[in-house]
PDB file with one MODEL, atoms N, CA, C and O in Angstrom:
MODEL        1
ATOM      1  N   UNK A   1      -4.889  35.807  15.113  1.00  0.00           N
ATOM      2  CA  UNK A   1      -5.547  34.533  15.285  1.00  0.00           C
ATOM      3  C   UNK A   1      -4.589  33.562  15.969  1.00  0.00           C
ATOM      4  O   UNK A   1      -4.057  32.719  15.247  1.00  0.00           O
ATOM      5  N   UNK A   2      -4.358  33.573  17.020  1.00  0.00           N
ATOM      6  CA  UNK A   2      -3.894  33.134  17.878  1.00  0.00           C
ATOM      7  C   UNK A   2      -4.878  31.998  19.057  1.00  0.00           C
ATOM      8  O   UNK A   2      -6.019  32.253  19.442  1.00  0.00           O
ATOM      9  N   UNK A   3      -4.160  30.895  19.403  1.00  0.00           N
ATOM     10  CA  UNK A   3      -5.264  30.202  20.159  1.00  0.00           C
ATOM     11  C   UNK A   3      -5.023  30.225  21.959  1.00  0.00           C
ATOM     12  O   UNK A   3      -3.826  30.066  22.196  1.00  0.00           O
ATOM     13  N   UNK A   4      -5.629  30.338  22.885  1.00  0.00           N
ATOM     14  CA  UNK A   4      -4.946  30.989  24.129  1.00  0.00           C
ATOM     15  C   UNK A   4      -4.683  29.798  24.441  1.00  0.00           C
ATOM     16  O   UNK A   4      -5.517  28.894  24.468  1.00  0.00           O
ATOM     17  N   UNK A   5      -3.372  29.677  24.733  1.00  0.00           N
ATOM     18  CA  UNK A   5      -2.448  28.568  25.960  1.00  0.00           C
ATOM     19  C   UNK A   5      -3.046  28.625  27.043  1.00  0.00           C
ATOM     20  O   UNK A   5      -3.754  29.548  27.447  1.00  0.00           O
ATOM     21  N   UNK A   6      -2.688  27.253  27.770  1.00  0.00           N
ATOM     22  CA  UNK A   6      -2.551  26.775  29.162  1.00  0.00           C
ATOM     23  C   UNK A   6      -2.155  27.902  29.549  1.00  0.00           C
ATOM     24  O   UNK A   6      -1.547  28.802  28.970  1.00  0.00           O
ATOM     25  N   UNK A   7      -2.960  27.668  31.663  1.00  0.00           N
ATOM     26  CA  UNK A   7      -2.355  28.614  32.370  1.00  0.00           C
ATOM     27  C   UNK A   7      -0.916  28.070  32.929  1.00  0.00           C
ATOM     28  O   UNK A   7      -0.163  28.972  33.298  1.00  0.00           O
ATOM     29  N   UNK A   8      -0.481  26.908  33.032  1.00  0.00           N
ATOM     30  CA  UNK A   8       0.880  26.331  32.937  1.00  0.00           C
ATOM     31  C   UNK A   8       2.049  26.422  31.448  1.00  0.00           C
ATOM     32  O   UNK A   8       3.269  26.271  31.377  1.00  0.00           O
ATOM     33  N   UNK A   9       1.203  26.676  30.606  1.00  0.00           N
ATOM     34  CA  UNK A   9       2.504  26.983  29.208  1.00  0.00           C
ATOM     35  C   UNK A   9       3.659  27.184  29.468  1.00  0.00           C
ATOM     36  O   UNK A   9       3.850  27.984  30.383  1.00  0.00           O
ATOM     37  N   UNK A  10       4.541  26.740  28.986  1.00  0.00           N
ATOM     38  CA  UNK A  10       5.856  26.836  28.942  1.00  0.00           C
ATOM     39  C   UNK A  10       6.512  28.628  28.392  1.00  0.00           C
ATOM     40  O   UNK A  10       7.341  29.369  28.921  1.00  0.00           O
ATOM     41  N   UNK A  11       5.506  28.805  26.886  1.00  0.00           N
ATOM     42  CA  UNK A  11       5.713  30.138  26.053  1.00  0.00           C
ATOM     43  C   UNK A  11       4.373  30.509  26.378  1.00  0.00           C
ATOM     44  O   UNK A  11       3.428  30.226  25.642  1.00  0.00           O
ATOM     45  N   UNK A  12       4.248  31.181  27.539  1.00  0.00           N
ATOM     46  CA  UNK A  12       2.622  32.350  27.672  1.00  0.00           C
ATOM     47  C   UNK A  12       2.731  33.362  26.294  1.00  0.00           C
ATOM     48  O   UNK A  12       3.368  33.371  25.241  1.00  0.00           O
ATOM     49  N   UNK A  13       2.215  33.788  26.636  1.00  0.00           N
ATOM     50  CA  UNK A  13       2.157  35.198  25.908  1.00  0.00           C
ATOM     51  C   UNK A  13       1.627  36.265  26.824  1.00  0.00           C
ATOM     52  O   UNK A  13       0.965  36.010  27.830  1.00  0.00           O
ATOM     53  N   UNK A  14       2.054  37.853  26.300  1.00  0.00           N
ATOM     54  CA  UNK A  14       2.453  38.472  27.375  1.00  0.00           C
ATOM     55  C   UNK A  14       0.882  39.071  27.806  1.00  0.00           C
ATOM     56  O   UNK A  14       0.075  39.146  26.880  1.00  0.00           O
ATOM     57  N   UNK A  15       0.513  39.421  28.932  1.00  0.00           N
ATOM     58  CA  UNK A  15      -0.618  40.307  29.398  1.00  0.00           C
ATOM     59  C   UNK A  15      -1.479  40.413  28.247  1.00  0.00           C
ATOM     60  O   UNK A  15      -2.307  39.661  27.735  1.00  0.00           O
ATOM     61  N   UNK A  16      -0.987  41.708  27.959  1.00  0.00           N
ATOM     62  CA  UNK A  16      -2.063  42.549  26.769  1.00  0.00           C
ATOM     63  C   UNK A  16      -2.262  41.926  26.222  1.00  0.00           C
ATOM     64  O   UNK A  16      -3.482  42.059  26.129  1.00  0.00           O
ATOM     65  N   UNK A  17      -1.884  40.814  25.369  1.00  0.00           N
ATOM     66  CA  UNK A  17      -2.330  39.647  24.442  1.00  0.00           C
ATOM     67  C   UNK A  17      -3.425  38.763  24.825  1.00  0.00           C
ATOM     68  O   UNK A  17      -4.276  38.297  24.068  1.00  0.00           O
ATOM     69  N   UNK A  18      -3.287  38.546  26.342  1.00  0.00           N
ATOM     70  CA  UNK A  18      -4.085  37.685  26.544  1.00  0.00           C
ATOM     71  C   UNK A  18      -5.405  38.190  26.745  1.00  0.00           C
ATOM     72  O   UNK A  18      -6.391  37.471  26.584  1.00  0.00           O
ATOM     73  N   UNK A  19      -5.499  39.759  27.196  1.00  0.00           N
ATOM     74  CA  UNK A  19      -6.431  40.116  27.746  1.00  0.00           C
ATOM     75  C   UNK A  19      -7.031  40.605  26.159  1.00  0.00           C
ATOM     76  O   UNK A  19      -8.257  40.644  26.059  1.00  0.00           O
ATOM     77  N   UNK A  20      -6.343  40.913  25.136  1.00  0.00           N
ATOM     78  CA  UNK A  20      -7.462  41.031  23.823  1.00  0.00           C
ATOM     79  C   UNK A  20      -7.967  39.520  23.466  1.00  0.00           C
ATOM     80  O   UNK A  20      -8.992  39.400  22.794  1.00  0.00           O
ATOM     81  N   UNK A  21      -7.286  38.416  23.891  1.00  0.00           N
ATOM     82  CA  UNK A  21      -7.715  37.310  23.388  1.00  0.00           C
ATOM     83  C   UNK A  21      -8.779  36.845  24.123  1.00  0.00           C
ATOM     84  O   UNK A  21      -9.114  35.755  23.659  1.00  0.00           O
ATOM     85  N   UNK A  22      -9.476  37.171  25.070  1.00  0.00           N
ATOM     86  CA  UNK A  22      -9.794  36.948  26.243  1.00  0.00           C
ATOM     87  C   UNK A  22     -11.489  37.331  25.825  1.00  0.00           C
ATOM     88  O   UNK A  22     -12.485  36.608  25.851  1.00  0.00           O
ATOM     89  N   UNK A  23     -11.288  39.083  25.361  1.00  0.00           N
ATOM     90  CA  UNK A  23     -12.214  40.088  25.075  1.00  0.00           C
ATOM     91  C   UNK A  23     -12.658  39.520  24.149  1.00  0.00           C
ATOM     92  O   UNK A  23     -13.852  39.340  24.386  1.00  0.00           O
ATOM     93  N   UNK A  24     -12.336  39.024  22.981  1.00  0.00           N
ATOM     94  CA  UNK A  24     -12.362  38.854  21.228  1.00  0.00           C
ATOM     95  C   UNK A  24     -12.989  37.403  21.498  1.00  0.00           C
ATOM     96  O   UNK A  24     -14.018  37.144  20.874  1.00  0.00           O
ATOM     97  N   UNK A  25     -12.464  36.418  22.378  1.00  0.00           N
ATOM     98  CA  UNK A  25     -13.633  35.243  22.550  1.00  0.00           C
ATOM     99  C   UNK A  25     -14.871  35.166  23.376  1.00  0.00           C
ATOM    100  O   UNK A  25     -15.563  34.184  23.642  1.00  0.00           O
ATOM    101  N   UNK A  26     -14.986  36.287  23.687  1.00  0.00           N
ATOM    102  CA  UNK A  26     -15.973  36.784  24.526  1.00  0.00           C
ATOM    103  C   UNK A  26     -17.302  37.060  23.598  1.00  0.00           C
ATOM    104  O   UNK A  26     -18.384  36.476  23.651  1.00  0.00           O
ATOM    105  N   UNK A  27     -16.911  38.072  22.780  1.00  0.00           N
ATOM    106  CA  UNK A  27     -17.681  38.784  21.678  1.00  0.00           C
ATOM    107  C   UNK A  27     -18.076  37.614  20.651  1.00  0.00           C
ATOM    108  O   UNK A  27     -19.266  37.554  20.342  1.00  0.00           O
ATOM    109  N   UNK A  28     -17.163  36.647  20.075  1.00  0.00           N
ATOM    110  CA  UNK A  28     -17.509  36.039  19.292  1.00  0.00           C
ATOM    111  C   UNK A  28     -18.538  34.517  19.885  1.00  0.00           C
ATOM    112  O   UNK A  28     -19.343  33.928  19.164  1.00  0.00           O
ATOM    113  N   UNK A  29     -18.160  34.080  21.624  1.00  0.00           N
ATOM    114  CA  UNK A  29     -18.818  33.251  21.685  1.00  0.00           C
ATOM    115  C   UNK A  29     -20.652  33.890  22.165  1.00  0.00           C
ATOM    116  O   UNK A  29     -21.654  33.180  22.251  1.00  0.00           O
ATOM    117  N   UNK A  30     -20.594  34.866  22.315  1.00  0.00           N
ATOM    118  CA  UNK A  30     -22.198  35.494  22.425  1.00  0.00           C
ATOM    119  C   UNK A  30     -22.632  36.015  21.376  1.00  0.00           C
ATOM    120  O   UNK A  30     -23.580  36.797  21.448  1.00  0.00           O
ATOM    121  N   UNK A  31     -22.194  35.786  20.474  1.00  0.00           N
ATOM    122  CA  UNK A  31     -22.854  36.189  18.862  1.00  0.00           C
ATOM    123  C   UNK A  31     -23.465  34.924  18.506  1.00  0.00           C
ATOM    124  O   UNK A  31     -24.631  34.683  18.194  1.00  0.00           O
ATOM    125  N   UNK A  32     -22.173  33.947  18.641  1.00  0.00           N
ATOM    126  CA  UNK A  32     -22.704  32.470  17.867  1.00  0.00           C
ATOM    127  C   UNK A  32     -23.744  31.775  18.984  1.00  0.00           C
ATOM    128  O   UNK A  32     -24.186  30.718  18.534  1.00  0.00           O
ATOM    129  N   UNK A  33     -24.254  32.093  20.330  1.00  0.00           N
ATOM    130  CA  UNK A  33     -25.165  31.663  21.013  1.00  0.00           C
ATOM    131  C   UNK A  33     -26.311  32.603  20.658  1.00  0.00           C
ATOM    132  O   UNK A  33     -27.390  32.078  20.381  1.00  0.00           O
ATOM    133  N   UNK A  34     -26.196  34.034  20.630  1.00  0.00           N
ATOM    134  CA  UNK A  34     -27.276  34.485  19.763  1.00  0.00           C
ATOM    135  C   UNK A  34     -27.748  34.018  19.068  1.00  0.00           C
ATOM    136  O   UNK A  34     -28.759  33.400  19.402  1.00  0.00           O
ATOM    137  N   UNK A  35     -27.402  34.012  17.915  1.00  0.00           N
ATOM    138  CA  UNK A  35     -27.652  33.253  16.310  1.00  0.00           C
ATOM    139  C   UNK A  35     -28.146  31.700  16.514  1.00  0.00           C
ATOM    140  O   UNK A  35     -29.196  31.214  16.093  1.00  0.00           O
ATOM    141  N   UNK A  36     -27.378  31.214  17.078  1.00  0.00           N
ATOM    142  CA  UNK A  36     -28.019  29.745  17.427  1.00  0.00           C
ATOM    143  C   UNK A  36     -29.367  29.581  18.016  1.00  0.00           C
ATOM    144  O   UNK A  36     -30.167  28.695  17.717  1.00  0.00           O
ATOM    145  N   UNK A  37     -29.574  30.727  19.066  1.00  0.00           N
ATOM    146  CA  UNK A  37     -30.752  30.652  19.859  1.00  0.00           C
ATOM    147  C   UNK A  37     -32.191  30.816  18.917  1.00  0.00           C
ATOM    148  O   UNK A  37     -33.260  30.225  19.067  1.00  0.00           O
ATOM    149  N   UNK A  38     -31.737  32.016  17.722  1.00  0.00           N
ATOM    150  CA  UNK A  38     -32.510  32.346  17.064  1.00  0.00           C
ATOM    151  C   UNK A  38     -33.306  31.379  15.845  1.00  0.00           C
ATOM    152  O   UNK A  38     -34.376  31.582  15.271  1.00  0.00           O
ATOM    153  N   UNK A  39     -32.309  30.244  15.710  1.00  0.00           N
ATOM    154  CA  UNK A  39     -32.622  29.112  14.645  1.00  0.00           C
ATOM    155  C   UNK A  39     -33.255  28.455  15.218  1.00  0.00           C
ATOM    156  O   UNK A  39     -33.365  28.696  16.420  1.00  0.00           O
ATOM    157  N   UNK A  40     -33.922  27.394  14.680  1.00  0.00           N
ATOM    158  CA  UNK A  40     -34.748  26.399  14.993  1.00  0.00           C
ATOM    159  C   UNK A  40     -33.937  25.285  15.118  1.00  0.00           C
ATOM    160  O   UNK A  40     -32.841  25.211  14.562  1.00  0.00           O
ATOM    161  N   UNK A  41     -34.622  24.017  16.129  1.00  0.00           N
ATOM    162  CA  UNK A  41     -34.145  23.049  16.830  1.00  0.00           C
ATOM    163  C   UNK A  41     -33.753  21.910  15.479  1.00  0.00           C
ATOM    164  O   UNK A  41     -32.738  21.222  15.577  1.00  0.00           O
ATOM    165  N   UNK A  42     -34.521  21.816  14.428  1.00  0.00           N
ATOM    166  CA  UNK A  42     -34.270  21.153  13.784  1.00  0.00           C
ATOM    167  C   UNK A  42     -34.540  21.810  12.183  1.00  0.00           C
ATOM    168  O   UNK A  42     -35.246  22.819  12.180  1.00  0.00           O
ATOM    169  N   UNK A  43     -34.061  21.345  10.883  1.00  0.00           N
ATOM    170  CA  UNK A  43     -34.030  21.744   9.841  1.00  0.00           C
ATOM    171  C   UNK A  43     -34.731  20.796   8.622  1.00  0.00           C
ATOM    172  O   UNK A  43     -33.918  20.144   7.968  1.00  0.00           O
ATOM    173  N   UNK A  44     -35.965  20.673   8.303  1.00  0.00           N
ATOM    174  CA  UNK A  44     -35.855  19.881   7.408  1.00  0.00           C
ATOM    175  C   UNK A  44     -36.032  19.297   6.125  1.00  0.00           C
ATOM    176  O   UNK A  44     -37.191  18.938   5.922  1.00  0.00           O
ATOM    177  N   UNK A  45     -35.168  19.079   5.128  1.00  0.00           N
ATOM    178  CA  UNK A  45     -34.842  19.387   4.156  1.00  0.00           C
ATOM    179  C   UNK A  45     -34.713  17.857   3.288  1.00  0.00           C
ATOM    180  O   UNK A  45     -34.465  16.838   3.932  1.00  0.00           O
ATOM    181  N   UNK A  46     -34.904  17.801   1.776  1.00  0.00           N
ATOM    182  CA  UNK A  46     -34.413  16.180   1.686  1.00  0.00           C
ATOM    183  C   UNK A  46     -32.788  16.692   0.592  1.00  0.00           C
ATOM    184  O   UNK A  46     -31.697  16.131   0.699  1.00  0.00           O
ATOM    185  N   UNK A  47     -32.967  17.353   0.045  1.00  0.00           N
ATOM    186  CA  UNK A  47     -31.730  17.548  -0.663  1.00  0.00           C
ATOM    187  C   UNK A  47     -30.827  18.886   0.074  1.00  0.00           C
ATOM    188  O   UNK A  47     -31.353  19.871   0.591  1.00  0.00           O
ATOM    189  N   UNK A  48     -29.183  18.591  -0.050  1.00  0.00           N
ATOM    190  CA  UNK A  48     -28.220  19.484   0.346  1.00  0.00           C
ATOM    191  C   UNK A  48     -28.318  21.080  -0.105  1.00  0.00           C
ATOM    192  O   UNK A  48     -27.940  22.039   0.568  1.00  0.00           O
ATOM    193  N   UNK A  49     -28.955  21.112  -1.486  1.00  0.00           N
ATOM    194  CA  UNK A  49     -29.123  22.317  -1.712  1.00  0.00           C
ATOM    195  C   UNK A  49     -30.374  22.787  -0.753  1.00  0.00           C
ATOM    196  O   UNK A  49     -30.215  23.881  -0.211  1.00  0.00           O
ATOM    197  N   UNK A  50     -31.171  22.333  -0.578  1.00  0.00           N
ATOM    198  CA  UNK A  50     -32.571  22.661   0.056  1.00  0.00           C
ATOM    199  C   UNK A  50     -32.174  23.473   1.616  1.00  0.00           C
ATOM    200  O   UNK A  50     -32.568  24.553   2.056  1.00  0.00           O
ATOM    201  N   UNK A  51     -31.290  22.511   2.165  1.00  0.00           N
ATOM    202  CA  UNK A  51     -30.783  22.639   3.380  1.00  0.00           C
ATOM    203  C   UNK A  51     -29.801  23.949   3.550  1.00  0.00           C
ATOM    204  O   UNK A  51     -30.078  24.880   4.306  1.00  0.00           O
ATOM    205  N   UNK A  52     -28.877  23.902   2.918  1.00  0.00           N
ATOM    206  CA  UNK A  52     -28.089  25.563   2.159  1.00  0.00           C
ATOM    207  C   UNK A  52     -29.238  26.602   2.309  1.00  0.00           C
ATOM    208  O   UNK A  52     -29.384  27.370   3.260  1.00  0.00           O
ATOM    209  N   UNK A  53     -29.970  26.503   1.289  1.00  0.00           N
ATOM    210  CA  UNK A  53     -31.285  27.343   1.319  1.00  0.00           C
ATOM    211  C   UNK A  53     -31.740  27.874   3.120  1.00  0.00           C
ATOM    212  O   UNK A  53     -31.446  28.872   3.779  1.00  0.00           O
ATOM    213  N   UNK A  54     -32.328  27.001   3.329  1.00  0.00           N
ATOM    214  CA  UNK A  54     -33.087  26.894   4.222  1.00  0.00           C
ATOM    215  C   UNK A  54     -32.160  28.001   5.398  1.00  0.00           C
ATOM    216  O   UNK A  54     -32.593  29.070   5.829  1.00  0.00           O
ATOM    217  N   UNK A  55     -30.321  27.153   5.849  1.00  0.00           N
ATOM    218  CA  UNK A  55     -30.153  27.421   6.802  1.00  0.00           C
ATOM    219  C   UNK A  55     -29.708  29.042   6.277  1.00  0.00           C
ATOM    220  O   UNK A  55     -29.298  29.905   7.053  1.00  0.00           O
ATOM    221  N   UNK A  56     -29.841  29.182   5.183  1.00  0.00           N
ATOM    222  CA  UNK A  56     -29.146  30.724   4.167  1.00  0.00           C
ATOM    223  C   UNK A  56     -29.932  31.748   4.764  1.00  0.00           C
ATOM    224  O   UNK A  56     -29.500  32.773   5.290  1.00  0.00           O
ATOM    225  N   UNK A  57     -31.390  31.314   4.615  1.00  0.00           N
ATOM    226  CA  UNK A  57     -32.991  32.074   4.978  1.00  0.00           C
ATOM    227  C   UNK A  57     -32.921  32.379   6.386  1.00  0.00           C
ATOM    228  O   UNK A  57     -33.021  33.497   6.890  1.00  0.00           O
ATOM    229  N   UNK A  58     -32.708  31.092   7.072  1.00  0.00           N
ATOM    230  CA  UNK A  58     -32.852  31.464   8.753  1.00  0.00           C
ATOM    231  C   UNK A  58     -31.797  32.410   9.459  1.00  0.00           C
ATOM    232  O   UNK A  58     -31.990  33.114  10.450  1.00  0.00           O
ATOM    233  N   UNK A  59     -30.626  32.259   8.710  1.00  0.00           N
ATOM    234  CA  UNK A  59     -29.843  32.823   9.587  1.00  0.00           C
ATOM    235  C   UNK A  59     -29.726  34.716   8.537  1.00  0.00           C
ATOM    236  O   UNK A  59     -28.973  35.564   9.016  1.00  0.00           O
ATOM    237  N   UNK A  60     -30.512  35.047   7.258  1.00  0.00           N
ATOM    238  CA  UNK A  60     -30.641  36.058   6.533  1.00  0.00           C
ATOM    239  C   UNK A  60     -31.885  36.880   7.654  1.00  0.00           C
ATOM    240  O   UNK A  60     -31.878  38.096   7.843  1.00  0.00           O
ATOM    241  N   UNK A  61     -32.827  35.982   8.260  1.00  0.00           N
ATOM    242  CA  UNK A  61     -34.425  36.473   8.746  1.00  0.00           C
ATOM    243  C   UNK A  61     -33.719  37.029   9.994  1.00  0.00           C
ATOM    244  O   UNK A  61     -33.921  38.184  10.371  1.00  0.00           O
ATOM    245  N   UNK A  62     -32.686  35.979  10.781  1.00  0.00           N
ATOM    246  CA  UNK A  62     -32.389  36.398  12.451  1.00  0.00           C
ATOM    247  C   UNK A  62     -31.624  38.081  11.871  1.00  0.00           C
ATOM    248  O   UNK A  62     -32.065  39.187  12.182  1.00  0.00           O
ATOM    249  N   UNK A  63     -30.596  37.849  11.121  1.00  0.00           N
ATOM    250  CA  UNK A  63     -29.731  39.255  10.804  1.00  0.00           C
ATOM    251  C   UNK A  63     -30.856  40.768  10.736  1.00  0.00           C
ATOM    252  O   UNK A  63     -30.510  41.862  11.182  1.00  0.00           O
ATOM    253  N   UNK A  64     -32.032  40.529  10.167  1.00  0.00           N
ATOM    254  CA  UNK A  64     -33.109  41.152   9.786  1.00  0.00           C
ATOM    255  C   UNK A  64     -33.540  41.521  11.073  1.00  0.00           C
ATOM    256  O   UNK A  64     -33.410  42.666  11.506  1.00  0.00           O
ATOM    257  N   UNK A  65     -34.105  40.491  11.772  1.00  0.00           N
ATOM    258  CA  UNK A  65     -34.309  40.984  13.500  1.00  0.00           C
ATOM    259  C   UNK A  65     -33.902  41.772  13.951  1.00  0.00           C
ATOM    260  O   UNK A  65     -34.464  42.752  14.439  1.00  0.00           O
ATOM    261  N   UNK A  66     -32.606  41.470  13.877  1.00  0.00           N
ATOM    262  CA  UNK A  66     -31.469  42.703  14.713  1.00  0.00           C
ATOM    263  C   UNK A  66     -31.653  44.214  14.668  1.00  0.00           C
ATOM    264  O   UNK A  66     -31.547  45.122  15.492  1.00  0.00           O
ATOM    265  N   UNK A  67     -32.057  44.097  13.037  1.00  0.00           N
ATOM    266  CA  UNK A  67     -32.117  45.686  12.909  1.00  0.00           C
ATOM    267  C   UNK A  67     -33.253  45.931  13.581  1.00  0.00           C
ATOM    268  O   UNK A  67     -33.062  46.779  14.452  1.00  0.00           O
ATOM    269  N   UNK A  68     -34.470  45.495  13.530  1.00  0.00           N
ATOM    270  CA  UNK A  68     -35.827  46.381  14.306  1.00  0.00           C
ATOM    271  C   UNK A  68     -35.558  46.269  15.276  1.00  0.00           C
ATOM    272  O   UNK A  68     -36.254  46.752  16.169  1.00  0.00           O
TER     273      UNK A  68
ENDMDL
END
């Protein structure tokens, strides 16, 4: 868990590092646009637990998708 430096950095880090760091934010930022796409625009709820609930369900139903 490393965060990728500037292409000017003083301490790069070497190749191979960058290119798994590169891959690994790749994968994780098209999961969380998946998942996002799959929720709804708005949520609405009057209490914090309700909302827990709610976003618990939506994002339990999208995981469910996946498999069929």
């Amino acid at each position: 868990m490393k965060p990728i430096r500037k292409s000017n950095s003083k301490r790069p880090f070497p190749p191979w590092i960058f290119y798994i760091q590169t891959t690994y934010r790749k994968i994780v930022e098209t999961t969380g646009s998946m998942t996002e796409r799959l929720l709804p625009k708005s949520i609405h709820s009057v209490t914090p637990q309700g909302f827990e609930l709610k976003v618990g369900l939506f994002v339990l139903a999208a995981s469910l998708n996946f498999l069929w």
